[in-house]
N, C-alpha and C positions, 0 to 999 in steps of 0.2 A: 619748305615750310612744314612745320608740324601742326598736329591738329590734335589737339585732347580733349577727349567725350564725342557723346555718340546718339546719334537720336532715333526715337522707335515710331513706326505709325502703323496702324492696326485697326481691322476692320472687326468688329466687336458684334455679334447678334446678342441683342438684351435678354430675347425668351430664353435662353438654352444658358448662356454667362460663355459661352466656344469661342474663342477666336479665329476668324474664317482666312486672315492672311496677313502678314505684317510685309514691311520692307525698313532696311534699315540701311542709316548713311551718317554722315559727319556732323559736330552738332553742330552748325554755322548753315547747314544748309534751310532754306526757308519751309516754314510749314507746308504750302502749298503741291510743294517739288512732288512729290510719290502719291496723291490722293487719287489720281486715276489708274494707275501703275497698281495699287494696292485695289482697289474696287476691283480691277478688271481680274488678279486673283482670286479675289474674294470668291468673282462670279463664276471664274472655272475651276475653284474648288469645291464649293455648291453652291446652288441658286438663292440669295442672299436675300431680302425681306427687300420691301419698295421702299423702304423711307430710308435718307441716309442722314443723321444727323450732329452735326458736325459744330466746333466753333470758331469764335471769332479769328481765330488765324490763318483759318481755310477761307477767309473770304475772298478768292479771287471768280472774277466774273467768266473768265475762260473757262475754268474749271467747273461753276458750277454749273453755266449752259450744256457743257458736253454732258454731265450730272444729269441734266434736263430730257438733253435727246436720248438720253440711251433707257427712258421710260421709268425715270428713280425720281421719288417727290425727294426732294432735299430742306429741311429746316436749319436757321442760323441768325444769330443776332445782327443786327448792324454795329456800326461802331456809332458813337452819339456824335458826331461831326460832320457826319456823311447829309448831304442834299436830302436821300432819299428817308433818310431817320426823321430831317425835322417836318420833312413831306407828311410822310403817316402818322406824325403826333397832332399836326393842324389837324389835317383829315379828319383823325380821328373824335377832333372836339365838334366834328360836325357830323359826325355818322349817326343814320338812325337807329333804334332798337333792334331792327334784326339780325344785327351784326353786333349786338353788344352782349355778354355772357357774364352770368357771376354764379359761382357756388359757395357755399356756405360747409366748413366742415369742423367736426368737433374734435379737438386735439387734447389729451394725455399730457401731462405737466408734472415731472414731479413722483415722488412715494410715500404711500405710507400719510402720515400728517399732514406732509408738504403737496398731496397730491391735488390737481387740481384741473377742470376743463374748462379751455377757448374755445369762443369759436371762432374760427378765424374764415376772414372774411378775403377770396380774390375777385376781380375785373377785369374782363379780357373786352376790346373791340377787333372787330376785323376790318381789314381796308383793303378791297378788291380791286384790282388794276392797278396799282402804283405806277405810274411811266416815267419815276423819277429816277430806276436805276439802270443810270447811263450805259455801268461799266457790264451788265449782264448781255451781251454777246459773244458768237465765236470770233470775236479781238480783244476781248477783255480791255482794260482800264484804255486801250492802244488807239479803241476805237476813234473814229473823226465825227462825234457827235455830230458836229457843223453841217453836213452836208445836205441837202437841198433833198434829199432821196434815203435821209435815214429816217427807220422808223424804229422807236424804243420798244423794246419787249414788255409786257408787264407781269408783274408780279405781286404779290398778292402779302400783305403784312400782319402780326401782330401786335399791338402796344397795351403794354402789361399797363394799367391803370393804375390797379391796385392788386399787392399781392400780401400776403399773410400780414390782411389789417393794416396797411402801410401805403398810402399814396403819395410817393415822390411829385414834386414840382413838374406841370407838364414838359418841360424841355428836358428832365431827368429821367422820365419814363422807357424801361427795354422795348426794345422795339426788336420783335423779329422777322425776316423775311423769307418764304416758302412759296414753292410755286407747286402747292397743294389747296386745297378749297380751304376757305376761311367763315364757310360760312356760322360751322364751329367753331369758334377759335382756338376751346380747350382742345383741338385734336393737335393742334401742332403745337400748343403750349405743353402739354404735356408728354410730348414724342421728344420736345428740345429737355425737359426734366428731368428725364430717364438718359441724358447724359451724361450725368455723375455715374451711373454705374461703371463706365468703360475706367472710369478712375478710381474707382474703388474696389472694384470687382475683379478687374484685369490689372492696372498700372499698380496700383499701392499691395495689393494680393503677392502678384510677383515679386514686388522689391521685398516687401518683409518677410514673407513666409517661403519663397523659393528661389532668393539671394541672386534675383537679376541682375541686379549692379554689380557685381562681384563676380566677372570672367576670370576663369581660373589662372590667366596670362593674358597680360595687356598689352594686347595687340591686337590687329582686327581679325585674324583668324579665332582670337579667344573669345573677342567680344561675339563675334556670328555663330560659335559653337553655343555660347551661354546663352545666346537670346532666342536662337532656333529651338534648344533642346527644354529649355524653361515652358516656352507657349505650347510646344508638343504635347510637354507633360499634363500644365492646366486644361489643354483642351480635352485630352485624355482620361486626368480624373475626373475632370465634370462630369464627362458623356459617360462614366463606370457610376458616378454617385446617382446620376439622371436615371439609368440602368436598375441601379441599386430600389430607388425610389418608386422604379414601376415596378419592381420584385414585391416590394413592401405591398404595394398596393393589390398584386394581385393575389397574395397570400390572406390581406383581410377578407379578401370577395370569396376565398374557400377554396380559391387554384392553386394546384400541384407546383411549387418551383422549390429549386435545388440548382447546385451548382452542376451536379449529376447531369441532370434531365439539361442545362446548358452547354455542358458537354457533347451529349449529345445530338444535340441539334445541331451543334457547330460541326462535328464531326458527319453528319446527314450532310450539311449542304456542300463540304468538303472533301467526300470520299472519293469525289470520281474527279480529284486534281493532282497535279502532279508539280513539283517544284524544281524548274530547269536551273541549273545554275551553270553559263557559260564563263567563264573571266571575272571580271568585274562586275557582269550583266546578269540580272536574273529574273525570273519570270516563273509566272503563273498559268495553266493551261489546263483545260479538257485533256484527260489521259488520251481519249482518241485521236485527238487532235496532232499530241508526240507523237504517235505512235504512226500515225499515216505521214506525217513531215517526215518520219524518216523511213519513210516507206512498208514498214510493215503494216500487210494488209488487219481491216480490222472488217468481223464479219458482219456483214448488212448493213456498213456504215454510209455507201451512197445509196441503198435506199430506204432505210427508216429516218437517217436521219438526212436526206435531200444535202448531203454535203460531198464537195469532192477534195481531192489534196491541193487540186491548183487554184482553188477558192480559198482554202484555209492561209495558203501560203500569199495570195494577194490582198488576202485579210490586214495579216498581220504587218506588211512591207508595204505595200502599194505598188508594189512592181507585180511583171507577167511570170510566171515561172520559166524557170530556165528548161531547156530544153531537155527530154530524159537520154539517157545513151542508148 
C-alpha cells in the first residue's frame, strides 16, 4: 500500500516564535500518535515552559493525564457532544461571581475616514472540579468507569459566554478544559488564544516563505531532509533576529556592540577547544582533556585542575579505563 502526504507535529514556545522539536509520520496517522514522543524532545532539547496548549485533536485522555503527571498544566477545548462540555455549560449558569470574568477592550476598525473604535465586550466563567470527564485517566476513553472503586479525576473548565460582543446560545457556548486554576479564567483563555500563533508563525511562515511543502524528491528521505532542515533554519533565524534585537537594544542604552567585539567573545569562550574529527564521529573537547586521552602529559593538570586521565575517560564512556601497558 502506498501512502501520499505526510504530517508534522511540533512543539512551539510562543515568547521566543523557536520551535523546540517536531516528529514526523504518514498522513493517515492520528493527531494524538507523537504528542508525548514530541514533548518528551522538546524537554530534552531544553526545558520547555509549563503550559502546553494544544487542540481539539489532541484530545485523548491518556495523553493528556501523563501531560498531567509529568507537572505540565495543559489547556484544550472540548468537543460540543462530549458529557463533560454540556456538564460545565449547566454548571456554569449556576456559578457565582467569583468565578465569572469580563473585560472590556477598545478595538481599531478600519482607515483613514473609515476608521472607527469597539468596544468589544468578552465573559469567561470558571467551573472547578468537573468529575464529568470520564475519559481523563491513565486508560484513557478504555477506562471501566462502572466499577464500584473508580474514582473520576477532576478538572477544571472554561465556558466562553461571551466573546468579542457575541453570546452564542448556551448549548453553543466553547467550553475549555485545563487542569490549571480557573479561578481566573482569562489565564487559560488566553494561553488557548495565543494558539494561532503555532499556525501562523510556524506552520503558514514555513509553507510560504521557506517552501516546506515542496521536498526536493518525493520520497520520505526528501520529505525529512525538507522538514528537518526548514525548522532548523526558522529556529535559527529567529534566535539571530532575537539576537539582533538585543544588539539594537543595547546600542540605544550607549553600549559598545559590533560584530567585532562578537567575534571576539565567541573566539574567548572557544580558544581553549579543540575539534576531534574520528570517521563519521566528531566532537568537541578541552584541549587538555585530548591531550591527556592521549596521553601526553599536561603540566599541573591534576592539580590545578583536580582532574585525572581515567576520570576524563569515564566521563566521557561510562566505562573503567583500560588497563595502561
Amino acid at each position: 500500500m502506498t501512502v501520499y502526504g505526510w504530517k508534522l507535529w511540533a512543539v512551539y514556545e510562543l515568547n521566543s516564535g523557536i520551535p523546540l522539536a517536531i516528529k514526523i509520520d504518514t498522513i493517515e496517522k492520528p493527531d494524538n500518535l507523537h504528542v508525548l514522543a514530541a514533548l518528551e524532545q522538546a524537554k530534552e532539547n531544553v526545558a520547555p515552559k509549563s503550559t502546553m496548549v494544544v487542540d481539539r485533536g489532541f484530545l485523548d485522555g491518556k495523553v493528556l493525564f501523563a501531560i498531567d503527571q509529568q507537572g505540565i498544566e495543559f489547556v484544550i477545548p472540548l468537543k460540543s457532544n462530549m458529557t463533560a462540555t454540556a456538564d460545565a455549560r449547566q454548571l456554569a449558569l449556576q456559578a457565582d461571581d467569583s468565578y465569572r470574568a469580563c473585560r472590556q477592550v477598545e478595538v481599531t476598525h478600519g482607515y483613514g475616514k473609515k476608521k472607527y473604535v469597539e468596544s468589544v465586550h468578552t465573559e469567561l466563567i470558571g467551573v472547578a472540579g468537573l468529575l464529568t470527564c470520564d475519559w481523563f485517566n491513565p486508560e484513557g476513553s478504555e477506562a471501566n468507569t462502572t466499577k464500584k472503586d473508580y474514582q473520576p479525576r477532576p478538572l477544571n473548565a472554561v465556558v466562553v459566554k461571551t466573546r468579542d460582543n457575541k453570546t452564542p446560545p448556551a448549548d453553543q457556548q466553547v467550553v475549555l478544559v485545563t487542569n490549571g486554576d480557573v479561578q481566573d479564567p482569562f489565564i487559560a483563555f488566553d494561553r488557548y488564544d495565543d494558539r494561532s500563533l503555532i499556525e501562523n508563525n510556524l506552520f503558514r511562515d514555513t509553507k510560504q516563505n521557506w517552501c516546506l511543502q515542496h521536498p526536493p524528491k518525493k520520497s520520505k528521505e526528501g520529505v525529512w531532509v525538507q522538514v528537518y532542515v526548514v525548522m532548523a533554519m526558522k529556529a535559527l533565524s529567529t534566535a539571530f533576529r532575537m539576537w539582533q534585537e538585543q544588539q539594537a537594544r543595547l546600542h540605544e542604552a550607549g553600549e559598545q556592540t559590533s560584530w567585532s567585539m562578537y567575534r571576539r567573545k565567541l573566539k574567548t569562550l572557544n580558544r581553549n577547544k579543540l575539534i576531534v574529527f574520528i570517521g563519521n564521529h566528531i566532537g568537541i573537547f578541552f584541549s587538555h582533556e585530548v591531550f591527556m586521552l592521549a596521553g601526553v602529559p599536561v603540566h599541573d593538570a591534576e592539580k590545578e585542575l583536580k582532574l585525572s586521565r581515567d576520570e576524563i575517560y569515564t566521563n566521557y564512556t561510562g566505562l573503567k579505563p583500560p588497563a595502561s601497558s
